[in-house]
C-alpha positions in Angstrom: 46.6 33.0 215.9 50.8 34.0 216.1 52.3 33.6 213.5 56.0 34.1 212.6 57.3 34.4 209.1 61.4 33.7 208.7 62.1 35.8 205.4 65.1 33.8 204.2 64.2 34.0 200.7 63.1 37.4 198.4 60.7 39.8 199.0 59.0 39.0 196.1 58.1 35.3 198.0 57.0 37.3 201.0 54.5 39.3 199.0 53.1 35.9 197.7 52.4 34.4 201.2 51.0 37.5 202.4 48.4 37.7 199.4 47.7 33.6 200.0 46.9 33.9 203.8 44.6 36.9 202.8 42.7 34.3 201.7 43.0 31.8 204.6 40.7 31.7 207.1 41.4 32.3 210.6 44.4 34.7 209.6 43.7 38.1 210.8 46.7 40.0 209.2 48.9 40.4 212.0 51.9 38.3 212.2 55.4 38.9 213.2 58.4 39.0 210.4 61.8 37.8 211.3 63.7 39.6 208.5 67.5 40.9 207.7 67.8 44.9 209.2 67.5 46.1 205.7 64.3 44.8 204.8 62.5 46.0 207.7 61.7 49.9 206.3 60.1 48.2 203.0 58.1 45.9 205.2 56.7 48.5 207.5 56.1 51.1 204.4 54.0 48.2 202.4 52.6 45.9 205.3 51.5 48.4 208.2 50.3 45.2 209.9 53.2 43.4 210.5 55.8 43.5 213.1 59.2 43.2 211.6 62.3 41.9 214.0 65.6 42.7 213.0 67.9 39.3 212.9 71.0 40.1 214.9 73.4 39.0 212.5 74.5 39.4 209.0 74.6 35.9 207.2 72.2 33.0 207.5 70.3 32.2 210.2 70.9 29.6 212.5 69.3 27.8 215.4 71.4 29.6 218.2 70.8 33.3 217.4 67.0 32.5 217.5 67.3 30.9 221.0 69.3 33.6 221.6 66.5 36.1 220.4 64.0 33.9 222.6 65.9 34.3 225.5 66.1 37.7 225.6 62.7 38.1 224.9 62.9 39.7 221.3 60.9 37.1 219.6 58.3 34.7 221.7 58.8 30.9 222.6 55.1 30.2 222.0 54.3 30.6 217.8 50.9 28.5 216.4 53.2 28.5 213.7 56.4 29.1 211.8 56.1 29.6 208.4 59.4 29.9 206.4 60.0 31.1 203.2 62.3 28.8 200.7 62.8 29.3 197.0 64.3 25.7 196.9 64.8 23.1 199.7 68.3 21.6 198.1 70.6 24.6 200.2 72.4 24.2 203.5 71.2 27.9 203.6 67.6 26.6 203.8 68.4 23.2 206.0 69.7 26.4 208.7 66.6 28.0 208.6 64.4 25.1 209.0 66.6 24.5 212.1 66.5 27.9 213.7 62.6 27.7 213.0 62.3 24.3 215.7 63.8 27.0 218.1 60.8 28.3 218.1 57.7 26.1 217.6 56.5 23.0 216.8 54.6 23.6 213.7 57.2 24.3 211.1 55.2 25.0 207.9 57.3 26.2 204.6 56.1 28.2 201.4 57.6 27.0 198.6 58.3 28.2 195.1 54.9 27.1 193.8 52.8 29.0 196.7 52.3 25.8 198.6 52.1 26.2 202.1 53.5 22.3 203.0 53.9 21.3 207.1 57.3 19.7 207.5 57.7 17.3 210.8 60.1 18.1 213.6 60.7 14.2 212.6 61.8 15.4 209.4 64.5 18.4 210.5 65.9 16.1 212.9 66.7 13.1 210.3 68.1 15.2 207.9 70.2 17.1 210.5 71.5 13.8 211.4 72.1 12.7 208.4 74.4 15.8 207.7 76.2 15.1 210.6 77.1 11.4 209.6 77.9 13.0 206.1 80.2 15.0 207.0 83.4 13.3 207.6 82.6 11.3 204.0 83.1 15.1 202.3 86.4 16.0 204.4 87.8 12.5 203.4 86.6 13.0 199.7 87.5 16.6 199.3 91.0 15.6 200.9 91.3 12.6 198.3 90.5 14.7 195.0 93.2 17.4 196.3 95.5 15.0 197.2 95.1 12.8 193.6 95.0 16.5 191.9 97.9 17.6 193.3 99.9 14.0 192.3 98.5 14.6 188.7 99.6 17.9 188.5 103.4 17.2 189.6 103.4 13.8 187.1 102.4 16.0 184.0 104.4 18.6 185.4 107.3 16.0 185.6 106.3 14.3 182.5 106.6 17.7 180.1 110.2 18.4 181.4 108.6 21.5 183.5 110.6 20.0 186.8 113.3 17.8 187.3 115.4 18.3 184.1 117.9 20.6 183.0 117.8 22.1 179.6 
């Protein structure tokens, strides 16, 4: 069985998935780690089994750096499964992840915060990616509204308290 992990979240959440799928069967403690450069010497000094891969780029991840990855043959097309690692599902951080995982397989699996290894659909990603996208212009109109009232305010008390406008 391949499996990839995507360690968006702490290491303390990877050491909790790998001690539950210890105790999975069919699992036989090899899987590959798509990590952050700087986690890679801790995973290799306390999980021998696993192969890390580095993550090209500082940040979050996002769908096109893992295509990217696939394409140049640093991480494989064909995964039984993805397995990501979330401390909460209410992030844009963790929405990107979920993302860059479909770049990878069709079984997107996630580990939450209370050990609970829970399949999300493809069906899933892609109705929340849409809805996102639909959002969007909603949050550009609103964030330009409560500037633009905030900045009216601002000059009416300023004008109002005799800060502009007035002489002496």
């Amino acid at each position: 069985m391949k499996i990839l992990v995507i360690r968006s979240a702490s290491m303390e959440r990877f050491d909790a998935l790998a001690q539950k799928l210890a105790f999975q069967s069919g699992f036989d403690g090899t899987m590959d780690v798509l990590t952050h450069p700087h986690s890679i010497p801790s995973l290799k000094l306390n999980y021998p089994s696993v192969n890390p891969v580095a993550y090209p780029r500082d940040g979050e991840f996002c769908k096109s750096a893992v295509a990217r990855m696939v394409k140049e043959g640093k991480l494989k097309k064909e995964y039984d499964e993805v397995i990501v690692l979330v401390g909460n599902l209410s992030g844009g951080g963790h929405f990107n992840v979920l993302r860059a995982a479909t770049a990878l397989s069709g079984e997107i699996r996630i580990f939450n915060i209370n050990g609970e290894l829970l399949d999300i659909p493809l069906k899933t990603i892609a109705r929340e990616s849409a809805l996102r996208i639909c959002l969007f212009p909603a949050v550009i109109f609103g964030t330009i509204s409560i500037l633009a009232l905030g900045v009216t305010v601002l000059l009416a008390c300023m004008l109002n308290n005799g800060i502009l406008g007035r002489d002496g």
